[in-house]
N, C-alpha and C positions, 0 to 999 in steps of 0.2 A: 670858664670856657662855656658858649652858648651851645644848645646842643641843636644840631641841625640833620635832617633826613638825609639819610644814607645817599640817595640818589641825586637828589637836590646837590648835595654838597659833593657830589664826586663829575655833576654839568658844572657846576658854579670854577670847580678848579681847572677843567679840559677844556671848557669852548665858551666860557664869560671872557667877552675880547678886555686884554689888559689896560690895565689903568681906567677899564671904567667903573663909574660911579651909583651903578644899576643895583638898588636895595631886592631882595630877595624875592617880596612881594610883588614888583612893578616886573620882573622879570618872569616869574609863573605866569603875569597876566599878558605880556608881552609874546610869551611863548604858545600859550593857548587863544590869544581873540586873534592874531594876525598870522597869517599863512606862510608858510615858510616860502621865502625868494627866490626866484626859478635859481637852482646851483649849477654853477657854470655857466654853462651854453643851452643848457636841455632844461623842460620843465619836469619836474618829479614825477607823474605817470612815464613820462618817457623815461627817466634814469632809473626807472622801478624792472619797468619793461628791460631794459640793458641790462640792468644789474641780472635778472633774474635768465636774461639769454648766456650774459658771460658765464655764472655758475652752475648752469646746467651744461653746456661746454667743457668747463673745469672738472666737472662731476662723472662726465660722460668717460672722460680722457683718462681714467685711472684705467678703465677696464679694455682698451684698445693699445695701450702702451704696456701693462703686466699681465693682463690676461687676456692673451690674444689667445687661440690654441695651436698648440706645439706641433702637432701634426701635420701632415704632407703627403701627397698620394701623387700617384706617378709613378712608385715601385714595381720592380720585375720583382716576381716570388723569385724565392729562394729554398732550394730542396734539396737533402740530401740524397747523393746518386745511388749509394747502398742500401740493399734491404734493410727493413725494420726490422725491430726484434718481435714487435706487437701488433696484431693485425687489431686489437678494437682496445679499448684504455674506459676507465671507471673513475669518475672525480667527484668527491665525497665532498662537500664544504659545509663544514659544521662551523654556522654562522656565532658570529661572537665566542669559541674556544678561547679560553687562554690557553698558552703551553703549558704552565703548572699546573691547570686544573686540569690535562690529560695524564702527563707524565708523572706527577707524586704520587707518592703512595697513601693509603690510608692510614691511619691511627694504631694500627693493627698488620701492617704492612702489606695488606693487599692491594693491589692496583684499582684506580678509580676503573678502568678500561681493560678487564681482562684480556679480551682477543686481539685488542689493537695494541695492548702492553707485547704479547706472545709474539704478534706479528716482527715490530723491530727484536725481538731479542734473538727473532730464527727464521725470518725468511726473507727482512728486506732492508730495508737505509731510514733513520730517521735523522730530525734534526729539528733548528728553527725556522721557521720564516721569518723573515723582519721586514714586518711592514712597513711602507712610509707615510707617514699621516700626512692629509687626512687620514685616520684611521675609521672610516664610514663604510657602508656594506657596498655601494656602489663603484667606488675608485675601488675598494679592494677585491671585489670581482675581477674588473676591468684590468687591474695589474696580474690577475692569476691568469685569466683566459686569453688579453688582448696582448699583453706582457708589457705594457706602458702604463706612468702614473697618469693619471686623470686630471684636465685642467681644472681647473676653480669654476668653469662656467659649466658643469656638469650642476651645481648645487643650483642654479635658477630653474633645475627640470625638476626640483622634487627627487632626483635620485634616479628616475623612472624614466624617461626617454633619451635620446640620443641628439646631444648639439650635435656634437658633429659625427662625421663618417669614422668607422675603421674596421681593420681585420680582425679577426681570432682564432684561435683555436677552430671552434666552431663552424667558424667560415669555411675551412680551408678542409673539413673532411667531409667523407664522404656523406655521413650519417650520422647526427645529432640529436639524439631527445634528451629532453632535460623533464623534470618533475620540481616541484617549491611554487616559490613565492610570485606573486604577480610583479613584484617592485623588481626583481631582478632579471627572472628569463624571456621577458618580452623584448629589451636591451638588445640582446642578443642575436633573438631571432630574427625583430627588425633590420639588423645592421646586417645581417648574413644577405649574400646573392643565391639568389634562385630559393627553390623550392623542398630545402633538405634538412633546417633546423627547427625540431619539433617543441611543444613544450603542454605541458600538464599543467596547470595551476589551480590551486584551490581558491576559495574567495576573499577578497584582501578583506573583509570583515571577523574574516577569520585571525588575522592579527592582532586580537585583543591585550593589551599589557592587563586588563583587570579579568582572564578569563581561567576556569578552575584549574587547569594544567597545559599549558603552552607544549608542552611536548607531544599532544595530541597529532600538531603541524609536521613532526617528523615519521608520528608513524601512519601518516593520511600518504609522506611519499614511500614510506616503504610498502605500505599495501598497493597501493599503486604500482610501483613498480615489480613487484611480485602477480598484478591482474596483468600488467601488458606482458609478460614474459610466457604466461601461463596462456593468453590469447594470442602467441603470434601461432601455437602451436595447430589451430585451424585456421590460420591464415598465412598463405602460401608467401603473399607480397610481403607479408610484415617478416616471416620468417626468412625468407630471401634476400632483404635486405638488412635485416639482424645479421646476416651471416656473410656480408661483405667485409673487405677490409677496410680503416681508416673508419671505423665508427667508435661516436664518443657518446657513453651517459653519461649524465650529468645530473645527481643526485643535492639541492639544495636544502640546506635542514636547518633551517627558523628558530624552531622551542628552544635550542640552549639561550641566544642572543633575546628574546621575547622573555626566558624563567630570569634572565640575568637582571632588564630592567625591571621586572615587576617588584622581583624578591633579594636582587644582588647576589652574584660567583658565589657567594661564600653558604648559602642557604642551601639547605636542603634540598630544593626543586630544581636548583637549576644542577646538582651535583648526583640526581637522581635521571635528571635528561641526559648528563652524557653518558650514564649505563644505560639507559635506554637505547641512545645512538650506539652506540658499543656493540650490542646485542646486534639492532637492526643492519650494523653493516658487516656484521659477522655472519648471517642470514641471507643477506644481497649476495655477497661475495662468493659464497658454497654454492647459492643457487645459480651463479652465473657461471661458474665454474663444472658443476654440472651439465645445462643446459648444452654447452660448448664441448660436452665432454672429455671435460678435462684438459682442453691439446696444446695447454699454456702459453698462450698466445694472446691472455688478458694483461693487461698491465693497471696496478690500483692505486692510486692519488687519494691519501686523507688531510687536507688542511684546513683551514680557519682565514676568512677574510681579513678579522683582526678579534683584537683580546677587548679587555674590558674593565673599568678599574672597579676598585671594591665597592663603590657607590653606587657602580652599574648603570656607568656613563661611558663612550669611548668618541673619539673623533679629535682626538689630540695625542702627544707624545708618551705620555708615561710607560715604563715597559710591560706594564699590566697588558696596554692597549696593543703596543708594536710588535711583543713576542710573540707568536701563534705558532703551534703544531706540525708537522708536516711528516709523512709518516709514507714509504713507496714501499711498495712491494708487488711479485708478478712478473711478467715478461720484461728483459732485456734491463732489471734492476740489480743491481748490487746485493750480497746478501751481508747480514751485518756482520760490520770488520773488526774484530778484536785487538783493544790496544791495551799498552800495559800503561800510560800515562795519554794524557791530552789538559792543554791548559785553552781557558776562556778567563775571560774577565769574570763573570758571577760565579755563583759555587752552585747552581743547580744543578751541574752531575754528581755532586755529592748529597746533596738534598733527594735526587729522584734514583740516589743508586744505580746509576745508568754509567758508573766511570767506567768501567771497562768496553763498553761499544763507543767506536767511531760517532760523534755526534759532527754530523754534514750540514751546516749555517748557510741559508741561501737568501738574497734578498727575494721578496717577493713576485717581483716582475722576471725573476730565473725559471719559475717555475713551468711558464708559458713556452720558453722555448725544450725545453726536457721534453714537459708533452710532446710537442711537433717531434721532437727526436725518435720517442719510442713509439709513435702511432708511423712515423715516414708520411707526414704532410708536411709543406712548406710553412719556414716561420713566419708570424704573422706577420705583415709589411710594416707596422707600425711598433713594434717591438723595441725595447731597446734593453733585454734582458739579456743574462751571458748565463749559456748553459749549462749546469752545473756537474763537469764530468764524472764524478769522483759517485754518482749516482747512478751510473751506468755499468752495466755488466756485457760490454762490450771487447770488439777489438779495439789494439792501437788505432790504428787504419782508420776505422768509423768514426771513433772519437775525430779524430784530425779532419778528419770532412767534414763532422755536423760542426766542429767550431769553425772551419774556413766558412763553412754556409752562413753559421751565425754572424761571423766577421763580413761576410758578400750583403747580406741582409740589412745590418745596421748600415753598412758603409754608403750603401745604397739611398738611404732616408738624406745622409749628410749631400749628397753630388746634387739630389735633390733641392736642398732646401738653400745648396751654397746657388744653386742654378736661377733659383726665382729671386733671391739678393741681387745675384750681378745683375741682371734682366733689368731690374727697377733701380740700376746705380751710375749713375755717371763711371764712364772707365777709368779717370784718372781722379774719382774719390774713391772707387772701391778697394778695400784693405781685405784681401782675403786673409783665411785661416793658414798661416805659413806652417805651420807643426804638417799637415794636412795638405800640401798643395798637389796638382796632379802629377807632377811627376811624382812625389814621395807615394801616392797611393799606388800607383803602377809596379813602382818598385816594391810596396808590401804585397801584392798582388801576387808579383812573381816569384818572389823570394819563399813565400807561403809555398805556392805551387810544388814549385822546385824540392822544398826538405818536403813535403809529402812525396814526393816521384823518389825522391833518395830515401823515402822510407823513416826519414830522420823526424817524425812523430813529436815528439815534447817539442823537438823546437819551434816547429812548425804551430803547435798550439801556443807556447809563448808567445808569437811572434803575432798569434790573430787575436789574443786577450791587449797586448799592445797594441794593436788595430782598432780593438772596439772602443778600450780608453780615449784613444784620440777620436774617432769621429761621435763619440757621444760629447766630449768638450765642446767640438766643432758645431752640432747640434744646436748647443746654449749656446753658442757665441753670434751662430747667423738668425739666432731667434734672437734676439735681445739687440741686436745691430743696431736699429734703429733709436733703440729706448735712451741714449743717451740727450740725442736732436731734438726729439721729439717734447724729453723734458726739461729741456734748456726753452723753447717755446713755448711753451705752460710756463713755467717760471718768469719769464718774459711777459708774460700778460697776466700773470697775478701780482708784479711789483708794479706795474704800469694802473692796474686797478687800483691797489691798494692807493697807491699816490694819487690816485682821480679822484675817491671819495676822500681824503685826508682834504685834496682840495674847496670839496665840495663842503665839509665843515667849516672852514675858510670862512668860503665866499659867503655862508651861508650865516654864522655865528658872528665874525668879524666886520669892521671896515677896511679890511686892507683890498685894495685896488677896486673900491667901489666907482671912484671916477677915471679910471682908464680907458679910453676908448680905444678900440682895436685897430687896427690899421688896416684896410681896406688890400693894399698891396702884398703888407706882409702875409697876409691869409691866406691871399690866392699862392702866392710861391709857397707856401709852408702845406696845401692842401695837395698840389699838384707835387711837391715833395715828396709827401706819405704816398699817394696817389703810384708816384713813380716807382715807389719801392715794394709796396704792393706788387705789381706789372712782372718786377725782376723775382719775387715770391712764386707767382703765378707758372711763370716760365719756368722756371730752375726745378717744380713740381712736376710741371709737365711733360717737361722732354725724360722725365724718372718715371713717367706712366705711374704715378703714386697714387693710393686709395686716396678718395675724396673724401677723408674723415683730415688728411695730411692737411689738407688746403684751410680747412677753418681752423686747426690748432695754430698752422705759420701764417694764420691770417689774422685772427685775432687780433694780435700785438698793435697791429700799425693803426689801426682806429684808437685803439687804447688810449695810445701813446699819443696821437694825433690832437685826443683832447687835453693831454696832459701838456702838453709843450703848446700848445693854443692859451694856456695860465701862464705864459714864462713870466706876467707883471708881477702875480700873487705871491709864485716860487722866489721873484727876487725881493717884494714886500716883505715876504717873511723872513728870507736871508738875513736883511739888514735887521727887523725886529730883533732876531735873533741874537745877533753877533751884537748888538746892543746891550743885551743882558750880561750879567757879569758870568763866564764861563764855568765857576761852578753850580749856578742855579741853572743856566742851561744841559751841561753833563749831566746833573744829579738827577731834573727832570726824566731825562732821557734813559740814564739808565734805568730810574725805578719803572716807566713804562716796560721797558727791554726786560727787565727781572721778572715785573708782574704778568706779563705773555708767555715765560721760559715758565715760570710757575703753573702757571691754568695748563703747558703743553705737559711737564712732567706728570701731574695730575693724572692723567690719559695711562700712563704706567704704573705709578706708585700712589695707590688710593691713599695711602698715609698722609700724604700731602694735602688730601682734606680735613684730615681728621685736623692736621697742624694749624688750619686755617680756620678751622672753627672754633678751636679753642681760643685763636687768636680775635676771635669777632668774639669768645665768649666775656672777654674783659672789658669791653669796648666802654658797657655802661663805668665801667668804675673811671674810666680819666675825662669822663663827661659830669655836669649837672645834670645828667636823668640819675642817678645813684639817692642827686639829697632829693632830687623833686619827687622820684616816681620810683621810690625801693622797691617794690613790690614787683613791678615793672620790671624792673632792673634785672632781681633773682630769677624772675620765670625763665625771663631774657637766656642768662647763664646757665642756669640749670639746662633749657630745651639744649643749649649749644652744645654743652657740653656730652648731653647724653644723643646727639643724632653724630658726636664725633665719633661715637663707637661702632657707628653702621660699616666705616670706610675699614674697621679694623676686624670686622669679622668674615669666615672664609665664601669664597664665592662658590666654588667646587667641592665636593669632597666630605661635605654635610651629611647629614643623616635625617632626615625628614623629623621635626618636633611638630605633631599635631596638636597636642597641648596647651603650647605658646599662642599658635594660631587662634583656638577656642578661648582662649585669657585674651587674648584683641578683642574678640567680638563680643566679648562680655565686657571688656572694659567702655570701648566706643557703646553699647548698649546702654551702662551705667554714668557718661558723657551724654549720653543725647536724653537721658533720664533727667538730669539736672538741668539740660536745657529746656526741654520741656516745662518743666516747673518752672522754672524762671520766664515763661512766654507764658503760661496760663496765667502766674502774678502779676505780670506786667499789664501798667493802662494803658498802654499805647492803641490811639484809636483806629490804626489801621491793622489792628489785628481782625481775623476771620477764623470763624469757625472751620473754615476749608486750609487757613494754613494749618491749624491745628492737626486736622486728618491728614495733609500730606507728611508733617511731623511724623504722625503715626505712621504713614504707610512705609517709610524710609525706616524707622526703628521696628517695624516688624519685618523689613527686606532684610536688615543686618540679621536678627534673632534667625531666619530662615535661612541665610548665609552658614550662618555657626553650627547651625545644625546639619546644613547639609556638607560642611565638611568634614565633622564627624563622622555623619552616617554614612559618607561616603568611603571614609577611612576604614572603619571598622568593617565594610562588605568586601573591599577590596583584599582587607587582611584574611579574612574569612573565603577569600576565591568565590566568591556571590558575583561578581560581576560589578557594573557600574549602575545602580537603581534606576528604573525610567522617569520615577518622580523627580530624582534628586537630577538627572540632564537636565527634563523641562524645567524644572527652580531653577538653573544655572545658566541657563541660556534666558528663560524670562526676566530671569533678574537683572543681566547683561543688556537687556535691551530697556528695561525701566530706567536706569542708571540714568539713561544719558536723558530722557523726558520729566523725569520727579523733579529736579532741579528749576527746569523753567515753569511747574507751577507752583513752586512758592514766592514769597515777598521778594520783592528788591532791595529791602531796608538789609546795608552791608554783611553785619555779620550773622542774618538769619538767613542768605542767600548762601554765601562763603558755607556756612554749616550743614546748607541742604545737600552742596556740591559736594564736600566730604562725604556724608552720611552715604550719599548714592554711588559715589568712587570704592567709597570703602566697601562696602554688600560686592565689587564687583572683584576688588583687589582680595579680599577675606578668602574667595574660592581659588584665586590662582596660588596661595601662600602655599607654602610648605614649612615653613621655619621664620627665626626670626623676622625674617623683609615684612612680616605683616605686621609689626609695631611699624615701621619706617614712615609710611604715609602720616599714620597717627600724631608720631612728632613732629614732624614734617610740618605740618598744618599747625599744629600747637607753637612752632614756633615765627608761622607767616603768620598767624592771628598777633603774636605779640607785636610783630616787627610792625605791623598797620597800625596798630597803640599807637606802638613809639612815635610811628610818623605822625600821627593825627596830634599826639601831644606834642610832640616839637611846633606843630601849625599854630596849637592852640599857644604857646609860648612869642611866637612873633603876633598872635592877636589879631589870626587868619581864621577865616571860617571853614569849618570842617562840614564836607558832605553827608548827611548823615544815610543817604540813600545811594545807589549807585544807580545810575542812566547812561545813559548812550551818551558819548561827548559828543560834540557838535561839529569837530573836521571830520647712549652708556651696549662661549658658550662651549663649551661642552653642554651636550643636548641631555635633559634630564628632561621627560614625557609629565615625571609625577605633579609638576604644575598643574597641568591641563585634566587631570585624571576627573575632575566634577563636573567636565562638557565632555569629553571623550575619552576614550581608553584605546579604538579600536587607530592604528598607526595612519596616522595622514597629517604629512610635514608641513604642508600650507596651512593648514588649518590649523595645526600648535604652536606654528611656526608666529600666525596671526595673531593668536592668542599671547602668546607670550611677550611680541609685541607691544600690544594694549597692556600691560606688564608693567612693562618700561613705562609706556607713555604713559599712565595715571601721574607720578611725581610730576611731574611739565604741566600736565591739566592743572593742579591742584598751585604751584606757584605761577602758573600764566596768570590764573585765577587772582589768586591775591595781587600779583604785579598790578591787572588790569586794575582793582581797587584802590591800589596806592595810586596809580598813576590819575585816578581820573578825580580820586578825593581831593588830592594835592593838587590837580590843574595843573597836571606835567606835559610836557609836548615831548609826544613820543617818539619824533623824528629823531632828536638830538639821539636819544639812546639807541634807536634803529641805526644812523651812521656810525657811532662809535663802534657798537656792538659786531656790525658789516666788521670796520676794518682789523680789530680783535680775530675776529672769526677767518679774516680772508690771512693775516699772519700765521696764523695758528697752523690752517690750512696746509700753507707753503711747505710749513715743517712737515706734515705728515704725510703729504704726495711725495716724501725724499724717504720717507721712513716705510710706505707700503711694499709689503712681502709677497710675493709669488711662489712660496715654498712654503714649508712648513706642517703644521696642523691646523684643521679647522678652528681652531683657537686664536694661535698666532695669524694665520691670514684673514679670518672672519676678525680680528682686533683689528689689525694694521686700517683692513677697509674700514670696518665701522668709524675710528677715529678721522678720519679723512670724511667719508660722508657724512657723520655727525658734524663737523664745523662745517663743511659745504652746504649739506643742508640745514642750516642753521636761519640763514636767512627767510627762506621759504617757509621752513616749521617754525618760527617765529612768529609769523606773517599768520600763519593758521593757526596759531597757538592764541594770536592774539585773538583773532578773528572770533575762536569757538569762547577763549575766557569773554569777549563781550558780550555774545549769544547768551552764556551760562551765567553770566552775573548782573547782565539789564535785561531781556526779554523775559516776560510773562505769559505762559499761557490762559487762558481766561477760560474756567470749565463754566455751562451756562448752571445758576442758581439764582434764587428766587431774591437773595437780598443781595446786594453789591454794594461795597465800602468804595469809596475814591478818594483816592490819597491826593494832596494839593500841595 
């Protein structure tokens, strides 16, 4: 068996038109001197242009269809008619708490949280919060304060401003200050009306993950808010308004979640911040309590936005992340209820010695409406929490009004949101919510009414907990209305693609229906056909007053299609081709195509299925002649495959930073570019210069400075020093060398290929934490071999191999510690960015080589651009059915990524290729006195 390149032999089986007689060589040459034949109808800048309109379309469509946001405005408030019990409320949010790390005890039995332990066991309600991940600081504010989950289009603001509009807590009282963080209470205050929500903030440089004690950040708001308490007392206004009803502090406190990622829950620092915290709101509390004279009419909220797992990651599911703290006490709360049994699924009231109190479980968007309860402001309009009664140290009576209010409130969002459906629906398409239709709400209306007037309380609340049930279902149901249509029209115009470019390989590879000439008549009926059905698209949109994003998804299809059924010769040419072949070589074809798509989409979930895949490329050399030709060849071959199968199999989360490993990289590639060196200064090759040499050099002293600076960086940050200024500027200069050292060295193949690692790597070395910093290294060690193998397979047909390369002629739980060698102090874009370029190094480094193989070998890069298109646009189809709107930042940041990874596949392709030809043919020319010129 002859051995032939991977690539070569994988065009030669998909788009060599059958039965011809075209030798391997006449066909490189055929693909590279003559230009590819306009496909179809269109010439290729124009099917470039289309192609890259439909996929940005396609791309656009994921986040109009599942993340639209949920919300609706048009609400009457809703407020209970009875006194409060609390004329002003205190809300503590100790950022990143887990519940265990307040509730267990220590080693020695003492509570981590003396005064907040004392507090639940004698004077007020505790329990969980259960957050709903996302579990990030921003939705889980937004679920404490606004009492709604946060859509997914909250994460394009950084966390920090407001898509869209809503209510809060905040909004709806009288008087709010708040003290923390800049990332959180400007949120707030911006979205508040009028001129009554205040806020304190320190300076967001001050959120250092490398700074000496992040708990500094909680006690900058306790001293603060100990100066403004102590200053209203000569100031008349401030104290006059301190002493209205309906006002809220709002206490945000940073250092535990900032000690968590620096040092991880389990360290010292951050288990030394929550006594700190402990202390500081044991001191708040007395002083407010004072201040007020005691006339308990405070009411006090301690919880926790979300937890944090022991890596000192959170924004996903684990219950590290979901359980959080919650702890009331103060006006109009419960004081703790003594049980002799209570079961839960986990055993942590036996772990925190807490089985004999009442523990009260609230999801976290409950919390929101409680507040409103115990201050007597209206719940927020956008709420869709249920108030947790069982927290309240009230009458029957009250209880039974603030849930009818909470049941008026929610119920209120649904009449809403069913209101602006019907509006935009034809009458005899729209299918309302039947559990929920008006008269059944009328009837829970009154029925409520009624056992409250008869006093008859529990049932009364039964019956508005069954109220909220239903019109929160009703909620998802008139939100999501449309996403069924919608993606039956995408799906319609991604089979109609895909079959357009299938055709376009056709026309393009093939003779089939080279001489068919179109039919003048048929064309015009078949255009004014589409034409017409368009018209009835148009219409059927319109008279539904539908947003104009409807009209280009239901519009799409019909040009699609238009040019797809304009090929009906080719589609029946190949019918008969087909059905010509004998039925199992046409099934078996088709299914291994069908397997090998369902494989690359599994991939996307179960990394294994790489690992399986490269073990299966690692034997390849052994049922070929490279084994007797090119042993040597052969083992590196195997060996790389085998050992970058191990990357798929080690853990993505959950790791423990190996600085180490990363230092053993950058001594190894040091000890790599040592022996290349050597072997360039032995070398007589007459286009060597004394300037490639120095560039050599400058790239192996950028790695050595790399290595260094992620030590030095390691050992200051362990050390609470901070992040060096030297070691940012190296880290950022290096970052920007990376991408220029490459184009001034040689274009001769593998001194080019090695400049581009050497300088990837200096950049990839700083962002490593652990293993991934071998990854690139093999990676490349084993696209070096694969360009051998091709080059010897060329030299085996007795093809000439390029020896230069020129210009041819036509994959988060958010871990900070990456980024810690450019920045320490918290800004999401910017790590965000970074991390990024992360990822994108692997893509550089094999665009890179592709572009080598492709241009040594005189491959035409169209063919694998088409193929690679309709791969990419199947793959696709799967994952627009598989994208999540719920979840954790994990599972929904997957779902997306996977979807805009093949969508953008085409595009980052196109760029990939773009920058591997920049990086592997252009030169830049620094001016010196003697100049070599290569011929």
């Amino acid at each position: 068996m002859v051995v032939k390149p991977f690539f070569l032999y994988f065009i030669r089986i998909i788009v060599l038109p059958r039965g011809g007689s075209l030798c391997l060589s006449s066909y490189w040459n055929s693909c590279w001197t003559l230009p590819c034949q306009p496909a179809v109808a269109m010439g290729i800048p124009v099917f470039i242009l289309a192609g890259l309109l439909v996929h940005c379309v396609f791309l656009v469509s994921i986040f109009d269809i599942y993340f639209s946001s949920p919300l609706v405005h048009g609400m009457t408030p809703q407020q209970t008619p009875l006194p409060p019990p609390a004329k002003r409320l205190v809300l503590f949010v100790a950022d990143g708490l887990r519940a265990d790390s307040l509730y267990e005890l220590n080693s020695n039995d003492t509570p981590q949280a003396p005064f907040l332990r004392s507090v639940l066991e004698n004077n007020g309600s505790w329990g969980i919060s259960h957050t709903r991940v996302p579990t990030e600081s921003r939705p889980g504010h937004v679920a404490l304060i606004a009492g709604f989950y946060e859509d997914v289009s909250a994460v394009a603001k950084g966390w920090k401003e407001n898509p869209v509009e809503f209510d809060s807590v905040f909004n709806e009282s009288k008087y709010t200050w708040s003290w923390g963080s800049p990332d959180i209470l400007p949120m707030f205050a911006k979205g508040a009306t009028g001129d009554h929500v205040y806020t304190f903030c320190y300076m967001a440089e001050s959120e250092d993950f490398g700074a000496q004690d992040a708990a500094k950040l909680d006690m900058w708001v306790f001293d603060h808010v100990k100066s403004f308490f102590n200053s209203s007392r000569s100031n008349q206004t401030l104290f006059s308004a301190l002493n209205e009803e309906k006002v809220v502090l709002f206490l945000h406190l940073l250092g535990i979640d900032t000690n968590g990622h620096a040092h991880r829950p389990n360290s010292r620092e951050y288990k030394e911040n929550i006594k700190k915290v402990d202390e500081g709101v044991k001191e708040i509390a007395s002083m407010i309590d004072n201040f007020y004279g005691n006339d308990g009419k405070t009411a006090f909220v301690l919880t926790s936005d979300h937890g944090m797992t022991d890596w000192g990651s959170h924004g996903a599911g684990h219950p590290s992340e979901t359980l959080t703290p919650l702890i009331v006490w103060g006006a109009g709360v419960n004081y703790p209820q003594k049980v002799t049994s209570q079961f839960f699924e986990d055993n942590f009231l036996k772990e925190w010695k807490l089985e004999n109190l009442k523990r009260l479980d609230v999801n976290q968007a409950d919390i929101a409406p409680l507040m409103a309860s115990l201050i007597g402001v209206p719940f927020p309009l956008n709420s869709v929490g249920t108030l947790p009664l069982e927290y309240l140290n009230n009458s029957a009576h009250f209880k039974a009004e603030s849930m009818f209010t909470n049941a008026v409130q929610i119920l209120e969002q649904f009449k809403v949101k069913m209101s602006q459906k019907k509006e935009t629906t034809l009458s005899f398409l729209f299918t309302p919510f039947k559990p929920l239709s008006d008269s059944e709400q009328i009837n829970f209306l009154k029925q409520t009414r009624l056992y409250i007037q008869q006093q008859k309380y529990d049932e009364a609340i039964s019956l508005c907990k069954t109220l909220i049930n239903l019109a929160l279902e009703g909620l998802s149901y008139y939100h999501t209305y449309d996403r069924l249509f919608l993606g039956l029209s995408i799906a319609v115009g991604f089979v109609g693609w895909t079959t357009y470019v299938i055709l376009v390989i056709i026309k393009t590879h093939t003779t089939l229906s080279k001489t068919v000439q179109a039919n003048n008549k048929e064309s015009t009926v078949l255009f004014y056909g589409f034409a017409f059905v368009g018209m009835i698209i148009v219409f059927f949109l319109l008279i539904q007053t539908c947003p104009w994003t409807y009209y280009v998804y239901c519009l799409l299809p019909v040009p699609v299609w238009y040019a797809v059924v304009r090929e009906l010769p080719v589609i029946q040419d190949l019918a008969a081709n087909l059905l010509s072949l004998q039925i199992s070589q046409s099934v078996g074809f088709l299914l291994v195509c069908v397997l090998g798509i369902e494989i690359l989409v599994f991939s996307f979930f179960y990394r294994s299925t790489l690992t399986i895949g490269l073990l299966v490329f690692a034997g390849w050399p052994v049922i070929t002649q490279l084994w007797v030709q090119a042993k040597a060849t052969a083992l590196m071959w195997t060996f790389l495959c085998v050992l970058l199968a191990i990357f798929p199999l080690m853990p993505v989360v959950g790791r423990e930073p190996n600085i180490p490993l990363v230092l053993a990289t950058g001594l190894l590639t040091l000890l790599i570019s040592c022996f290349s060196l050597a072997s360039l200064c032995k070398s007589e090759n007459k286009y060597r210069s004394n300037e490639d040499l120095k560039v050599h050099f400058y790239q192996m002293l950028s790695i050595a400075l790399s290595t260094y600076v992620v030590s030095s960086t390691h050992d200051s940050l362990k050390n609470k020093q901070g992040l060096p200024l030297l070691n940012q500027i190296i880290s950022w200069m290096t970052l920007v060398s990376s991408s220029v050292l490459p184009l001034l060295s040689p274009t001769f193949l593998f001194q080019r290929l090695f400049s581009i690692l050497l300088s990837l790597m200096s950049t990839y070395l700083l962002l490593s934490t652990g293993y991934e910093a071998l990854f690139p290294l093999v990676l490349s060690g084993l696209m070096f071999v694969w360009i051998n193998m091709e080059q010897e397979a060329l030299q085996h047909y007795g093809l000439s191999v390029k020896p230069k390369v020129t210009a041819p002629d036509s994959n988060i739980s958010f871990d900070p510690a990456s980024v810690y060698c450019f920045l320490t102090v918290f800004s999401p874009f910017m790590m965000g960015g970074l991390l990024v370029l992360k990822v994108v190094i692997p893509f550089v480094l094999v665009s890179c080589a592709f572009e080598a193989v492709q241009v040594t070998t005189q491959l035409s890069s169209k063919s694998l651009f088409l193929i690679v298109l309709v791969i990419s646009d199947i793959m696709a189809l799967h994952f627009f059915f598989l994208v999540k709107d719920y979840g954790s930042w994990l599972d929904i940041g997957t779902s997306i990524s996977h979807y805009v990874l093949v969508m953008s596949l085409t595009i980052f392709m196109m760029l990939m290729n773009g920058l591997a030809q920049l990086l592997t043919t252009k030169r830049l020319e620094l001016p010196r006195r003697t100049k070599h010129h290569s011929t």
